[in-house]
VODREN-488220 format. One record per residue (C-alpha): x, z, y; residue number from 1. Coordinates in pm, whole numbers, always signed. Each point is the difference from the previous one (the first is absolute). Layout:
<nodes>
X, Z, Y, NUM
...
</nodes>
This chain:
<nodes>
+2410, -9324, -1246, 1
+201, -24, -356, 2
+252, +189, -91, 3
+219, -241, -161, 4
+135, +90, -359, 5
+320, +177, -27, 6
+290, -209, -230, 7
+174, +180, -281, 8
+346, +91, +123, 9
+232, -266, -120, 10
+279, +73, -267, 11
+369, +50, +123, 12
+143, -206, -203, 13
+329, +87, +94, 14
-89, +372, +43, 15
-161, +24, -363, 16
+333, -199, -140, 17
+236, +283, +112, 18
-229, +293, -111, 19
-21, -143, -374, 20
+415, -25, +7, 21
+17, +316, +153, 22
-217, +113, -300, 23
+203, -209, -237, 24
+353, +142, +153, 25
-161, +400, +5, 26
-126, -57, -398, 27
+334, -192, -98, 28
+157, +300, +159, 29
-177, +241, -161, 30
+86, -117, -360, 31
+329, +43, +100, 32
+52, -380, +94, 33
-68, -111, -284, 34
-281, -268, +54, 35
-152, -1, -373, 36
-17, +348, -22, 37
-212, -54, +335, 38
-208, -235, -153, 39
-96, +181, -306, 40
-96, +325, +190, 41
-167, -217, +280, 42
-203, -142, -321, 43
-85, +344, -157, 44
-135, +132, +362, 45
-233, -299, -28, 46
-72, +89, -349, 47
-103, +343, +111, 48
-175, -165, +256, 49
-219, -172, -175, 50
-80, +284, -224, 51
-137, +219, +314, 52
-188, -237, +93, 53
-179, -47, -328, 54
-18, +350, +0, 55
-229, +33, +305, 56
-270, -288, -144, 57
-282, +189, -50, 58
-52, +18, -393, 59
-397, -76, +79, 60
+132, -360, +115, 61
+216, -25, -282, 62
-287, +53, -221, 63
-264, -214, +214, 64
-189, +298, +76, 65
-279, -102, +233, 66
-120, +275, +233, 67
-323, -261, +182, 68
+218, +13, +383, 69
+87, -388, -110, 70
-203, -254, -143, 71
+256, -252, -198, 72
-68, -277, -136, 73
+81, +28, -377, 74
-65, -362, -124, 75
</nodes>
């Protein structure tokens, strides 16, 4: 007997629509309702963002340091 696969649970469209205004309204808000003041510190969070997240590459992949768990193919 087969256990059939189990779908991804479908997007609320209408559900995910009213969260990202909420999130718009609450950041709008926040800066004071000013809406390109919200914009510019919604696009220095991603800035910082980013930055984490380059922080946490591993410097050994930065540098292509190869440690033999992975063969890749290098051309």
């Amino acid at each position: 007997m087969s256990n059939p696969k189990p779908h991804p649970p479908t997007p609320n469209l209408q559900s995910d629509a009213h969260a990202l205004e909420a999130a718009a309204d609450q950041a709008i808000a926040a800066c004071g309702g000013d809406a390109r003041e919200a914009v510019k510190a919604l696009l220095i969070a991603n800035e910082f963002l980013e930055r984490e997240m380059e922080e946490r590459v591993s410097r050994g992949y930065v540098r292509g340091v190869k440690h033999g768990r992975f063969n890749t193919y290098t051309g």
